[in-house]
C-alpha positions as CSV (number, residue, x, y, z in Angstrom):
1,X,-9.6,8.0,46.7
2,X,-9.0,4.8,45.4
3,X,-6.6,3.5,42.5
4,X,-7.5,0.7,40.3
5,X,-8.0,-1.2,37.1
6,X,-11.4,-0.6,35.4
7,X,-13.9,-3.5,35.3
8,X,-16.3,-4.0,32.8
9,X,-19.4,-2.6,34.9
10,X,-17.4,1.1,34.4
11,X,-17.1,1.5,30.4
12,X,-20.1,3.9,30.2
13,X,-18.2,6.1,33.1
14,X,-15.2,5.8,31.0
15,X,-16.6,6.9,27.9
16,X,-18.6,9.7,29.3
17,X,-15.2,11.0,30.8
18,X,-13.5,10.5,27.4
19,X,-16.2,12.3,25.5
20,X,-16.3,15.3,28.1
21,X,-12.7,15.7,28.0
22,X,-11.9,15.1,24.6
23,X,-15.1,16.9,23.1
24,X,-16.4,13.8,20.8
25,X,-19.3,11.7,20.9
26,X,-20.0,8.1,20.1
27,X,-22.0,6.7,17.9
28,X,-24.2,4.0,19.6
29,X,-22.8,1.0,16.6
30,X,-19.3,2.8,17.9
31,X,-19.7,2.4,21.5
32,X,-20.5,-0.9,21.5
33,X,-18.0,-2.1,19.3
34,X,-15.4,-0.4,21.7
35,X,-17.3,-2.3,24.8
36,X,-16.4,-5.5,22.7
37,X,-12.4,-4.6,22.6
38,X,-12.4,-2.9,26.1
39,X,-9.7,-4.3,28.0
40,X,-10.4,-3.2,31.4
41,X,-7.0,-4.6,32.8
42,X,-5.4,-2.2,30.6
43,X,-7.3,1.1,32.2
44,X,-6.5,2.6,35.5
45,X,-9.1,5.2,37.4
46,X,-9.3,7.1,40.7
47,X,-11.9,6.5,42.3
48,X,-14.0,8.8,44.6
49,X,-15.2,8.1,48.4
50,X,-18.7,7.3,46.9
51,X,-17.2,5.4,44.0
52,X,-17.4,7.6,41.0
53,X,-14.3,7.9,38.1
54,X,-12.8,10.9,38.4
55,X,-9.5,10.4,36.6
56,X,-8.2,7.6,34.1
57,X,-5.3,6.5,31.4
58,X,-4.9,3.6,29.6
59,X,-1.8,1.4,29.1
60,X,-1.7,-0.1,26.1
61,X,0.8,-3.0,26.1
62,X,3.0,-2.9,23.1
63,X,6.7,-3.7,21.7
64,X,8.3,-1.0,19.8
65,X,11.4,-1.7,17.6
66,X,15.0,-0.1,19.2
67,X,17.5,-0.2,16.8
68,X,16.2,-3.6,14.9
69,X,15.2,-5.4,18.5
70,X,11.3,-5.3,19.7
71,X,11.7,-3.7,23.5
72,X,8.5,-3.9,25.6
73,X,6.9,-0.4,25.9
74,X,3.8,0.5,27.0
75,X,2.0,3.5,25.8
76,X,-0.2,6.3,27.4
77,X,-3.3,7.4,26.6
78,X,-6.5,8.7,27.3
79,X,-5.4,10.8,30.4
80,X,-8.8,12.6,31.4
81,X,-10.1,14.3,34.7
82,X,-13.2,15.6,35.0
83,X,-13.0,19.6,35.5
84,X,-14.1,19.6,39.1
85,X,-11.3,17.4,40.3
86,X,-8.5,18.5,37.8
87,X,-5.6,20.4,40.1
88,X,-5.9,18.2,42.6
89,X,-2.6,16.2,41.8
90,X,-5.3,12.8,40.4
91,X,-2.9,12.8,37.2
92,X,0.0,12.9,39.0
93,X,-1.6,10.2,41.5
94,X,-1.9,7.7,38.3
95,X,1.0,8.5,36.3
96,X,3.3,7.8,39.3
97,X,1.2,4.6,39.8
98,X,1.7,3.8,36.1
99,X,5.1,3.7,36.4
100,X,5.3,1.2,39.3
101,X,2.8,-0.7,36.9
102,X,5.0,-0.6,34.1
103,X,8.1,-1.6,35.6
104,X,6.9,-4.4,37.6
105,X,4.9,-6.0,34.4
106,X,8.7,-5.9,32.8
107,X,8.2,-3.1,30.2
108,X,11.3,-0.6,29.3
109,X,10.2,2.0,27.6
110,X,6.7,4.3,27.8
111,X,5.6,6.4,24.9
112,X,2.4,9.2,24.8
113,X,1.5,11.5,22.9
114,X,1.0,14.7,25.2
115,X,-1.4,17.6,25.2
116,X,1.6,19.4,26.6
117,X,5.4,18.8,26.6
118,X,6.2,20.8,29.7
119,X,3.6,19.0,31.5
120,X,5.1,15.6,30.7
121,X,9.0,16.2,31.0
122,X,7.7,16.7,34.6
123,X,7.5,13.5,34.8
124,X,10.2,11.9,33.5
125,X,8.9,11.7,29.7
126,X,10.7,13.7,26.8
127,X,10.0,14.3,23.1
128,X,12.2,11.6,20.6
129,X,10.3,12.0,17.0
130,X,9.6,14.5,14.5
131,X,8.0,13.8,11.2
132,X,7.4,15.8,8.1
133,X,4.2,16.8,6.2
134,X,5.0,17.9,2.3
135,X,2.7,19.5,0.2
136,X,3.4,18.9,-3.2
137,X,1.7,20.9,-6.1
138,X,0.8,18.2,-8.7
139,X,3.9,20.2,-11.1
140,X,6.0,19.7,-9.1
141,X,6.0,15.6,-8.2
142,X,9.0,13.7,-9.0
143,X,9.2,12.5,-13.1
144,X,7.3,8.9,-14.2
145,X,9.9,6.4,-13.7
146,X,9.1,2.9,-15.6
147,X,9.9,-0.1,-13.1
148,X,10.1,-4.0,-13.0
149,X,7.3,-5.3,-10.5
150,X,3.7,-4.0,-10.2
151,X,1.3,-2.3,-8.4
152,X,-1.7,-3.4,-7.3
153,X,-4.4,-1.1,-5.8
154,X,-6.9,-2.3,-2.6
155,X,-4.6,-5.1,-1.5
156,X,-6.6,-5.5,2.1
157,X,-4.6,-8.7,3.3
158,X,-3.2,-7.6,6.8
159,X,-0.1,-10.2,6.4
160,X,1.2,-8.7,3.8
161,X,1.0,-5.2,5.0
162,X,2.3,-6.4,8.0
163,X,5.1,-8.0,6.2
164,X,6.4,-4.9,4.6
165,X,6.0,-2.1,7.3
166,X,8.1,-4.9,9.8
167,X,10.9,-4.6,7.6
168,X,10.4,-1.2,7.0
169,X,9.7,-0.2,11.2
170,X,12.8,-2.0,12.3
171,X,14.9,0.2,10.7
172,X,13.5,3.0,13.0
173,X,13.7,4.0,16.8
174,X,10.3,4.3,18.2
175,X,8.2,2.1,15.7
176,X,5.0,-0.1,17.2
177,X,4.8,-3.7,16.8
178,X,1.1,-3.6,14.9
179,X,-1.2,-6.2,15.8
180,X,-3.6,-7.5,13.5
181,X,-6.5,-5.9,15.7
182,X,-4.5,-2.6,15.5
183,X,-4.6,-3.1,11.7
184,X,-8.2,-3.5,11.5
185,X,-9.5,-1.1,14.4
186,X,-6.8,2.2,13.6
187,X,-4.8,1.8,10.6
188,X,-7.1,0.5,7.5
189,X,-10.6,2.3,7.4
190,X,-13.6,2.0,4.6
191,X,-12.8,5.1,3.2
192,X,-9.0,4.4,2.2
193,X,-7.3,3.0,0.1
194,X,-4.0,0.6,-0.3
195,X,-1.4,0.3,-3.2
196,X,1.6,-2.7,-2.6
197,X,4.1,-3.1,-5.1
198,X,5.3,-6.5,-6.1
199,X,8.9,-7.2,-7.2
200,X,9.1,-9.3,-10.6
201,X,9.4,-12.3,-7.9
202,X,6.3,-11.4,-6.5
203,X,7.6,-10.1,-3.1
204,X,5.4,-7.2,-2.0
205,X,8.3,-4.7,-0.8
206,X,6.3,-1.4,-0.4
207,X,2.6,0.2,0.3
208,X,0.6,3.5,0.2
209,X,-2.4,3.9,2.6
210,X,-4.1,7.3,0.8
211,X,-7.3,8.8,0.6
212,X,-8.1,10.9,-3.0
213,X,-10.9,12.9,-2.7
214,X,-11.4,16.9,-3.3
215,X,-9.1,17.5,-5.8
216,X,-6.1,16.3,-3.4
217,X,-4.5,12.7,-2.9
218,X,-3.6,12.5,1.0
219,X,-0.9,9.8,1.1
220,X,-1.2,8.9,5.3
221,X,1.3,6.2,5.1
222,X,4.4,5.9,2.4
223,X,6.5,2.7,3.6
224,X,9.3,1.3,0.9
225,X,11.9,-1.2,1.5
226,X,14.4,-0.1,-1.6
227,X,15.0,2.5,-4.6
228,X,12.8,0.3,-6.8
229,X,9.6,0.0,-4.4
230,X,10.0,3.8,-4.0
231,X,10.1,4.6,-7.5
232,X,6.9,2.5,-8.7
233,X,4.9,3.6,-5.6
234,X,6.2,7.3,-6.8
235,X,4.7,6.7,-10.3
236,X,1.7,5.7,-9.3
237,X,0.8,8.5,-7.0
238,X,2.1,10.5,-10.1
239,X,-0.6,8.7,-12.4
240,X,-3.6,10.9,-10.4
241,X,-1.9,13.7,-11.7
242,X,-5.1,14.2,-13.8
243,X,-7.4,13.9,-10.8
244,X,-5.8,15.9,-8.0
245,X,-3.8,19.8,-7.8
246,X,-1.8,18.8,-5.3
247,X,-0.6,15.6,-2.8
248,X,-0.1,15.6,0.4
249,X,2.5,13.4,2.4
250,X,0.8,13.4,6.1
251,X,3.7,11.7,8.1
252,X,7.0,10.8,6.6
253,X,10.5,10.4,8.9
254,X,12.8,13.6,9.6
255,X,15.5,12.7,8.0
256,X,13.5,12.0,4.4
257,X,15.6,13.0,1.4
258,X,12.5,14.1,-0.8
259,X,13.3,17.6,-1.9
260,X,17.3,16.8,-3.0
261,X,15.1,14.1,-5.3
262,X,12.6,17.1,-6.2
263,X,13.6,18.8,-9.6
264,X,12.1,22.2,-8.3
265,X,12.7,21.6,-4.0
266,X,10.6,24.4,-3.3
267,X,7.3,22.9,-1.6
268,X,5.3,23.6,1.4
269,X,7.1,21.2,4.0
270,X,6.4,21.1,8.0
271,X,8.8,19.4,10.6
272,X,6.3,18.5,13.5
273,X,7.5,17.0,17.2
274,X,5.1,13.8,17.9
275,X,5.6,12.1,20.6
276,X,7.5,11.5,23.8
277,X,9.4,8.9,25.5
278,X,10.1,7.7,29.0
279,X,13.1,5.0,30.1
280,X,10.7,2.9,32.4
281,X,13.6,1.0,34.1
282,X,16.9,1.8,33.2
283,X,19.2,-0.9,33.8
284,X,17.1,-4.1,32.1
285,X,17.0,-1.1,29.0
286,X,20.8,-0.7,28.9
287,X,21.3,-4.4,29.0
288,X,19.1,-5.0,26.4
289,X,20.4,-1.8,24.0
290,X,22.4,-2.8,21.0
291,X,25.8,-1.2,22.0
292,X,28.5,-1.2,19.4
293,X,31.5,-2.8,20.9
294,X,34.8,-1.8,20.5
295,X,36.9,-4.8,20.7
296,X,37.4,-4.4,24.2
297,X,35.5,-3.9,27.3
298,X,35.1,-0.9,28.7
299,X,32.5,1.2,31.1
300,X,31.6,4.2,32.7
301,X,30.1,5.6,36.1
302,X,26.8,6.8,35.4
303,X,24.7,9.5,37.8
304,X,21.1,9.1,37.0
305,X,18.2,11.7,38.4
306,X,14.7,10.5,37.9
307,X,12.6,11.2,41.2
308,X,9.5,9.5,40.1
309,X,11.2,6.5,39.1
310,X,13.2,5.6,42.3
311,X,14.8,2.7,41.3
312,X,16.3,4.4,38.0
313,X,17.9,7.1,40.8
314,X,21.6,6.9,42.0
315,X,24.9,6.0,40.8
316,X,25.4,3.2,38.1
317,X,28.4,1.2,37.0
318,X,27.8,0.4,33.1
319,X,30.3,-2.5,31.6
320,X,30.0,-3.1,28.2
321,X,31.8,-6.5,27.0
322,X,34.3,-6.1,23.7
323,X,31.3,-7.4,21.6
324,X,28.6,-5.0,22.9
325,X,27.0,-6.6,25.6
326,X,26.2,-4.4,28.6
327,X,25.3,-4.9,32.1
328,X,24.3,-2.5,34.9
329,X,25.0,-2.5,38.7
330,X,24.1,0.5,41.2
331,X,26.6,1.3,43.0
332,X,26.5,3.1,46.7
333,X,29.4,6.3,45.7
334,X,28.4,9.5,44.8
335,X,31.6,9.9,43.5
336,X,33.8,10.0,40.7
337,X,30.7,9.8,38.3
338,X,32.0,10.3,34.8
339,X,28.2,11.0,33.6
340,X,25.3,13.0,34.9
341,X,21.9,13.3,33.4
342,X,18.1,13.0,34.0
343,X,16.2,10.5,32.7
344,X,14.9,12.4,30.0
345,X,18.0,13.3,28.5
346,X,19.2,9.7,28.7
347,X,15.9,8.3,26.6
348,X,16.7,11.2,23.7
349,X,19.9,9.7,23.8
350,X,19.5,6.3,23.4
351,X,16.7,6.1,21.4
352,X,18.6,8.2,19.1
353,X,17.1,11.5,18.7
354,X,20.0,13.5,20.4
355,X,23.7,12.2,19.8
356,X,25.9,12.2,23.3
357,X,28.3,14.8,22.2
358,X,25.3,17.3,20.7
359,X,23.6,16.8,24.2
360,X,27.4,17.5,26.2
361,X,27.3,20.9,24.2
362,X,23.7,21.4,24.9
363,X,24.6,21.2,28.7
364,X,22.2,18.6,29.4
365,X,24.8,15.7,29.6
366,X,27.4,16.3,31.8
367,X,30.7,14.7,32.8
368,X,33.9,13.5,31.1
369,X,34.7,15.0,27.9
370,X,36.7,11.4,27.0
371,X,33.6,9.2,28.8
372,X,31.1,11.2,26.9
373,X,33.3,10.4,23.4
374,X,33.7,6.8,24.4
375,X,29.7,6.8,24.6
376,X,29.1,8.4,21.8
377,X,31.3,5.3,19.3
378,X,29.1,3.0,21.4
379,X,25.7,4.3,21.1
380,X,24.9,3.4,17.1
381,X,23.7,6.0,15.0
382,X,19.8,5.7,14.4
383,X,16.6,7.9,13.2
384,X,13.5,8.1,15.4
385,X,10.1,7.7,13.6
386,X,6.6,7.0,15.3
387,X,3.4,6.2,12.6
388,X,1.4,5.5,15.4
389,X,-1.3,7.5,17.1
390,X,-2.7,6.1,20.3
């Protein structure tokens, strides 16, 4: 068996595996614009004794905003074996290899989307997002609101969608860095449509990305940066109240305050997990987190278990300066650790998803009650949100 990047010669292989596994087929106009954008750097196989695929992923090189700061991340996906060789350990073989990968190409963080959660916590990965889905009967939708600004429908220019959902993804744990390829290839389709909103200065400073068809007005992407954005956009998705019974909200963030706005809160709503997370290397993360500092420097003796990960494993000494600047040393004592976890627990942690003290109650931190409190005034308080399907 043999581990290495694709090269161009192997795209059919790939996309016969991907097809098989997946149960989809290509187009032939598809296929080959996908050989145009195939980066074969970017895909990892194992290779058979006579040379034939029988196991690949892709890494696909991305930054994702940390509390306001683009981190370096890589994301996982299009894990397939073929049947005949799948419980031989091949996925194992490449996600271990992946890791090495990552960390030695300097990214921090690794997100997928997993077929399985079990399967991935196995490997160091853990779930960090949930989003909501509302269905809202067309009765029910918030009153018509009359705004400054404007809305203007099929707005297709990728800079000034890119604008707003930058401003509106920093303020999230988890978000991707869209590219302008990324735009054009996954985000904005033929059969969509767009809506931006213009301040009276002309700032766009919100969008929809919907689809009305069947007597329902899917809404796959509801990004505002204030009250007013959020009120125009809300008006005009309650001007098709004549078209549609009911609209949908595909993906909006956990912590969305809808139904409190809702005169009658009783609609169909969904809180879904989607996706996980993995600390790639976790002292150049630390020292790149956005601590809160405390006026004075402090640290803390953290124990660290992450066996396919080996330099994340042992004992670490994290000193965070009075301003919030942290460094990260390993240190050779197993003792007096005033923290334990697993590397899972530690990315739900600082990525935000699971406070310190919620996960010291859960029993998956351990230590110091006083350590764990300090942490906890240190780690800022942030919401986990992923658009992104990859």
């Amino acid at each position: 068996m043999e581990i290495r990047t694709l090269k161009a010669e192997d795209f059919d292989a790939m996309i016969r595996l991907g097809e098989y596994a997946f149960q989809y087929r290509m187009s032939a106009e598809d296929k080959e614009n996908a050989r145009k954008r195939f980066s074969p750097e970017n895909t990892w196989g194992i290779f058979g004794e006579e040379g034939e695929l029988s196991a690949k992923l892709v890494l696909l090189p991305v930054d994702i905003f940390v509390y306001g700061r683009k981190i370096p991340m890589a994301g996982i996906g299009g894990v397939a074996t073929w049947p005949e060789y799948r419980r031989q350990g091949l996925v194992n073989q490449l996600l271990t290899h992946s890791l090495k990968v990552m960390n030695e190409s300097g990214k921090l963080l690794s997100l997928l989307h997993p077929f399985s959660f079990p399967f991935y916590r196995k490997y160091g990965w853990e779930m960090f997002s949930d989003y909501k889905k509302y269905v809202i009967p067309t009765d029910k939708l918030p009153a018509k609101e009359m705004t400054d600004g404007t809305v203007r429908r099929d707005i297709t220019d990728i800079a000034i969608l890119n604008q707003v959902y930058e401003a509106y993804a920093s303020g999230f744990n988890g978000m991707m860095v869209r590219s302008e390829e990324r735009w054009k290839h996954s985000i904005l389709d033929d059969e969509g449509h767009t809506a931006v909103y213009y301040s009276p200065s002309g700032e766009p400073q919100g969008y929809l990305l919907y689809k009305a068809e069947k007597k329902e007005l899917l809404v796959e992407e509801f990004v505002w940066l204030n009250e007013e954005s959020r009120r125009a956009l809300w008006t005009f998705i309650c001007n098709h109240d004549s078209m549609v019974t009911q609209t949908v909200l595909a993906q909006m963030p956990a912590n969305d305050g809808l139904t409190y706005m809702l005169a009658d809160p009783r609609i169909t709503q969904e809180l879904s997990p989607f996706g996980m997370a993995r600390i790639v290397n976790a002292a150049g993360f630390v020292q790149e987190f956005a601590f809160q500092g405390s006026g004075e420097e402090q640290s803390w003796t953290v124990q660290i278990k992450d066996p396919h990960a080996p330099w994340n494993e042992g004992n670490w000494q994290w000193t965070l300066s009075a301003e919030g600047k942290a460094s990260a040393t390993k240190t050779a004592s197993d003792e007096n650790t005033q923290i334990q976890c697993d590397i899972q627990t530690l990315a739900a942690m600082m990525l935000g998803y699971k406070r310190p003290m919620e996960l010291w109650k859960l029993g998956r931190l351990n230590g110091e009650a006083e350590a764990i409190t300090r942490l906890e005034q240190a780690i800022p308080v942030g919401q986990t949100f992923l658009l992104d399907y990859f």
